[in-house]
Structure formats: C-alpha cells, structure tokens
C-alpha positions as CSV (number, residue, x, y, z in Angstrom):
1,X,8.5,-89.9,42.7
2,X,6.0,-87.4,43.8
3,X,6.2,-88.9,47.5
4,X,10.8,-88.7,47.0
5,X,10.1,-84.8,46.2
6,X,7.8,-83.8,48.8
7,X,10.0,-85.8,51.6
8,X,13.2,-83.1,49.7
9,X,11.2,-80.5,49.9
10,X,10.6,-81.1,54.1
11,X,14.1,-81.9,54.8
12,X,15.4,-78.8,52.6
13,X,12.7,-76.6,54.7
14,X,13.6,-78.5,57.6
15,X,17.6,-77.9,57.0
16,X,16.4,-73.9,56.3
17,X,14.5,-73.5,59.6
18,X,17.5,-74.8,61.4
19,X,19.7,-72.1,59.9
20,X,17.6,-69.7,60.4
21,X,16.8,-70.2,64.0
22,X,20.3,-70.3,64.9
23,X,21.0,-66.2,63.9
24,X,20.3,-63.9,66.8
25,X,18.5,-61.2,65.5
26,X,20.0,-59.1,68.3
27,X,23.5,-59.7,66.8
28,X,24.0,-57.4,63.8
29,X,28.0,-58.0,63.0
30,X,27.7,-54.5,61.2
31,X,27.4,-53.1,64.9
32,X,30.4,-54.6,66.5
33,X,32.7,-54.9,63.2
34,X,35.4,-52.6,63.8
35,X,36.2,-50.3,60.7
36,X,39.5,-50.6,58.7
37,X,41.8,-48.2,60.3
38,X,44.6,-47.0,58.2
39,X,46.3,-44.5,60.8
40,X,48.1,-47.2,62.5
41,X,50.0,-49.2,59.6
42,X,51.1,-45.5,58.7
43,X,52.4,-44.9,62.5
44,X,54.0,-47.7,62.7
45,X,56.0,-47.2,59.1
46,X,57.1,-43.5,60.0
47,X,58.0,-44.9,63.3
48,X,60.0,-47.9,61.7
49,X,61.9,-45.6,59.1
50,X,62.9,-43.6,62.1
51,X,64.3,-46.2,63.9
52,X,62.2,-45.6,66.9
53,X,62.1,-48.0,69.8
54,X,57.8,-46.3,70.1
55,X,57.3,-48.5,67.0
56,X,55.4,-51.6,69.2
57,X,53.4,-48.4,70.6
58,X,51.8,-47.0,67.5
59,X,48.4,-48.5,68.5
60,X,48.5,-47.1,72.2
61,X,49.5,-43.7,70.4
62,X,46.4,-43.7,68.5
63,X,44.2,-45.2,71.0
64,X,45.1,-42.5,73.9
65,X,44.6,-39.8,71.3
66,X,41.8,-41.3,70.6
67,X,40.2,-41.9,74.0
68,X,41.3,-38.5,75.0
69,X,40.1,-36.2,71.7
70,X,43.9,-35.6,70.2
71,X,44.6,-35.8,66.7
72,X,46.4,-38.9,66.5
73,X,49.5,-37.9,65.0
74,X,50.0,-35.3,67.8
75,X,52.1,-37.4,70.7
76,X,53.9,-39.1,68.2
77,X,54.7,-36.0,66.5
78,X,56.3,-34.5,70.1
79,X,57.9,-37.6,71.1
80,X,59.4,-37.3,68.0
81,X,60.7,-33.5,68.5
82,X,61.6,-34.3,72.1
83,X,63.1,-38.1,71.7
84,X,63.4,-39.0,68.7
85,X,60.6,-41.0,69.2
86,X,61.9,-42.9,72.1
87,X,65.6,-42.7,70.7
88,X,66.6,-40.4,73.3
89,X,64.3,-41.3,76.2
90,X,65.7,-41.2,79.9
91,X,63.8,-43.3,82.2
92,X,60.6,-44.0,79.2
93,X,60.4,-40.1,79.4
94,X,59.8,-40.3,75.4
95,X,58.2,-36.5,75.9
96,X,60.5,-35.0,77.9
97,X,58.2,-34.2,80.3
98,X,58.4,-32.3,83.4
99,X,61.6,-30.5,81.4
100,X,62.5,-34.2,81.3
101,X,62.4,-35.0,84.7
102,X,59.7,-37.4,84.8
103,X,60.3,-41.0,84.7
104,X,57.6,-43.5,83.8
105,X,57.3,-48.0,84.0
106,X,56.7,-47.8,80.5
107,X,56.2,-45.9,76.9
108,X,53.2,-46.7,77.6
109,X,52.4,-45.1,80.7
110,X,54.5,-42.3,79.2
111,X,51.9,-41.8,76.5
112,X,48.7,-42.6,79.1
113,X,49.9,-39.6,81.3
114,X,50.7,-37.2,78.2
115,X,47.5,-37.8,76.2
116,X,45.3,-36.9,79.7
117,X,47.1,-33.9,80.1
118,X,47.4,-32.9,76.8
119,X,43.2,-33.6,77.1
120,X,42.1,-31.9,80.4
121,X,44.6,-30.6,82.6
122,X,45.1,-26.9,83.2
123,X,47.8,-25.6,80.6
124,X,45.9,-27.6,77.8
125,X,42.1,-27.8,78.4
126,X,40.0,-26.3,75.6
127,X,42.9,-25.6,73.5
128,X,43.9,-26.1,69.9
129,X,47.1,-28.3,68.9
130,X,49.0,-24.6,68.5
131,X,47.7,-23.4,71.8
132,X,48.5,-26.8,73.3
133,X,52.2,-26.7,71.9
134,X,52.8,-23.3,73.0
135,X,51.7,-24.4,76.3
136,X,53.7,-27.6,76.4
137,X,56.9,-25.8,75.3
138,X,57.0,-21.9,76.6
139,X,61.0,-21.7,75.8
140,X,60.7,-22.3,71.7
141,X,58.9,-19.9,69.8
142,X,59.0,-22.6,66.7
143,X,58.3,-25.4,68.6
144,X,54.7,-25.4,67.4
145,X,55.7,-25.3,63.2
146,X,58.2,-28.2,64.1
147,X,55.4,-30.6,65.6
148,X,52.8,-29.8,63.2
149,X,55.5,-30.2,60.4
150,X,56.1,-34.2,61.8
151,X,52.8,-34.6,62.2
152,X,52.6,-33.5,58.5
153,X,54.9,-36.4,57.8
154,X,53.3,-38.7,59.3
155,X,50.2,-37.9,57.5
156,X,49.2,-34.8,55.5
157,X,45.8,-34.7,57.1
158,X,43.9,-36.3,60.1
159,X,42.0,-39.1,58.4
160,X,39.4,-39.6,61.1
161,X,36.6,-36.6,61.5
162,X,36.4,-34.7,64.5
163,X,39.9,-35.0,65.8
164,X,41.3,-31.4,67.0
C-alpha cells in the first residue's frame, strides 16, 4: 500500500507540474481583460427609444470619443440636435456638418471626421464642450444648453474619468 501511495503521490505531482508549466507567466489576463463598460448599452437604449437609424453606431460613438478625448455622450448628443440622430441625415451627414453640406460613405465616417475635429482642428482645439459648441454652432445662442441637456439624457454624468 505504501509503494500504491507513493506511485499517487508522483503522478499527482507529475499531473501538477504539467499544469503549471503550461501558464505563461508573461500572460497576466488581468492586463488584457477589458473592463465592463456600461456607456454603450446605455447609447444604444437612448438611441433605440429614439428611433435612430445611429443605433448599430453606439460603439463607434464611444470609441471615436474615446480615441479623440470627447466625453462620450457629446456626438451623439449633436447628432441628436442636428439629425435626430440619423433620422434626418442627407447623404450620412448625421451632424449637419459643413451647414449640412457634407456628405460622407457612412455614419461612420460621419462620426470619424466629427470626433477629429471636434479633437484638434482649429475652431475646437483646447476647448471645453461649451466652447466647442459655441464654435460648432455660431448662429444659436442656446445651442450649447440644448446638447449638454441630451447629453444629460443620455447619462446624468460622464461615467469614465478624465473625459472633457
């Protein structure tokens, strides 16, 4: 019986070493485990009760906000104002950019070109959402209150530090 135990006691060691020699150390799931992100079930429900065609976008919203240092509810919020969130939208122009001249392939694109603008070019650069708006829409003096009152709606508050 003795000789039966210590033979268990190899294979068990035997079956633990395998295990253990099969982890890379250098791969700590914790590192690439992406964190549970609310902000885009919540986009795509406002989106959805809206009865916005920019509901299949609601990631590419956050992730071009995201990429480009926007609060996340901002182009949602304008495409709302301007499109009704796609509603409305000549030529994927959910923005109505370029006094709603421009024409994109796609929402997508749509929300690509917007977010980098928004981000870095002239008009927008180094600006708050208020100074942004102002910029984006120099005809309304209330066009400002009546994004930052959808992006309210969408969500009372940023959820994710360090958006602007």
């Amino acid at each position: 019986m003795k000789r039966y135990l210590q033979s268990g006691v190899v294979i068990f060691a035997g079956v633990l070493g395998i295990a253990a020699g099969s982890v890379n150390p250098a791969h700590d799931i914790t590192k690439t485990r992406r964190r549970f992100d609310m902000r885009s079930d919540i986009l795509r429900k406002f989106l959805r009760e809206n009865g916005s065609p920019a509901e299949d976008y609601a990631e590419v919203f956050i992730a071009e906000a995201d990429t480009h240092g926007l609060d996340w509810r901002l182009l949602p919020s304008i495409s709302f104002v301007e499109s009704g969130a796609g509603r409305n939208a000549k030529g994927n122009n959910i923005f109505g950019w370029a006094n709603g001249k421009a024409r994109f392939r796609s929402f997508g694109e749509a929300i690509h070109e917007v977010a980098s603008s928004l981000s870095s070019a002239r008009p927008y650069a180094g600006k708050d959402i208020p100074g942004k708006l102002a910029a984006f829409n120099t005809e309304r003096i209330d066009y400002s209150s009546i994004v930052i009152s959808v992006m309210k709606q969408i969500s009372p508050r940023p959820l994710c530090p360090g958006t602007r």
